[in-house]
C-alpha positions in Angstrom: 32.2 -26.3 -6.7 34.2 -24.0 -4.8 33.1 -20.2 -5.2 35.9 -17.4 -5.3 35.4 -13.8 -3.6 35.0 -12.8 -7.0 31.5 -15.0 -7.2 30.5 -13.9 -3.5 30.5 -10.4 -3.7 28.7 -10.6 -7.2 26.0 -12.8 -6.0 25.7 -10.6 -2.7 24.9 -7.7 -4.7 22.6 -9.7 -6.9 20.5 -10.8 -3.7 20.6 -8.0 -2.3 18.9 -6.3 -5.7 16.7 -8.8 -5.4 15.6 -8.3 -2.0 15.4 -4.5 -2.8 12.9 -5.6 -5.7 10.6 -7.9 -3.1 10.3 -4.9 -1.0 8.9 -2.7 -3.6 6.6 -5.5 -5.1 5.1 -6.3 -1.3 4.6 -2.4 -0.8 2.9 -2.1 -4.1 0.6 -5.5 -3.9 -0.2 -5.7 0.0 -0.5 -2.0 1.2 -2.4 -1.2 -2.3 -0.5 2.0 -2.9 0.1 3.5 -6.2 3.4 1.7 -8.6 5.3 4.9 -8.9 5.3 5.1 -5.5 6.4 1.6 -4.7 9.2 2.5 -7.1 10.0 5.3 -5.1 10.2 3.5 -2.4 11.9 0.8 -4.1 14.5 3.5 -5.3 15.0 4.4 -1.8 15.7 0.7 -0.2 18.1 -0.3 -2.2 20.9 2.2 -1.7 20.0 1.8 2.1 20.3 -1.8 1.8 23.5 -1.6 0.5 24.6 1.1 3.0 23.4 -0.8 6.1 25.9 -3.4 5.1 29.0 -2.6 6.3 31.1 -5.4 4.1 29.3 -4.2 1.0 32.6 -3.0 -0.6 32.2 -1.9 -3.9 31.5 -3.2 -7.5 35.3 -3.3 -7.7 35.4 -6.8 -5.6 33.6 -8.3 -8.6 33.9 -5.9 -11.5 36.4 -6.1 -14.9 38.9 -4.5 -12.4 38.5 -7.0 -9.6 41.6 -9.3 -8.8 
């Protein structure tokens, strides 16, 4: 099954939700702090995640407008 860009980019930005998630759950279950800070932090990775990446684009590559 070949994949488009379209399907790339979307399941990019799924994974790298997903690793945003993971973050927050370690934080919260190994370094025993409190869940609304985890969330915080949580809150605070994921944009960062997405910034680091410098291909990240846009939801446009995948979105109702995307080619």
């Amino acid at each position: 099954m070949k994949l488009t860009n379209k399907h790339k980019a979307a399941i990019k930005s799924y994974l790298r939700a997903v690793a945003a998630s993971g973050i927050t759950v370690a934080l919260a279950i190994v370094a025993d702090i409190r869940p609304e800070l985890a969330v915080l932090a949580g809150a605070l990775v994921a944009p960062l995640a997405k910034a680091l990446d410098p291909k990240s684009g846009s939801e446009v590559d995948y979105g109702i407008n995307a080619k």
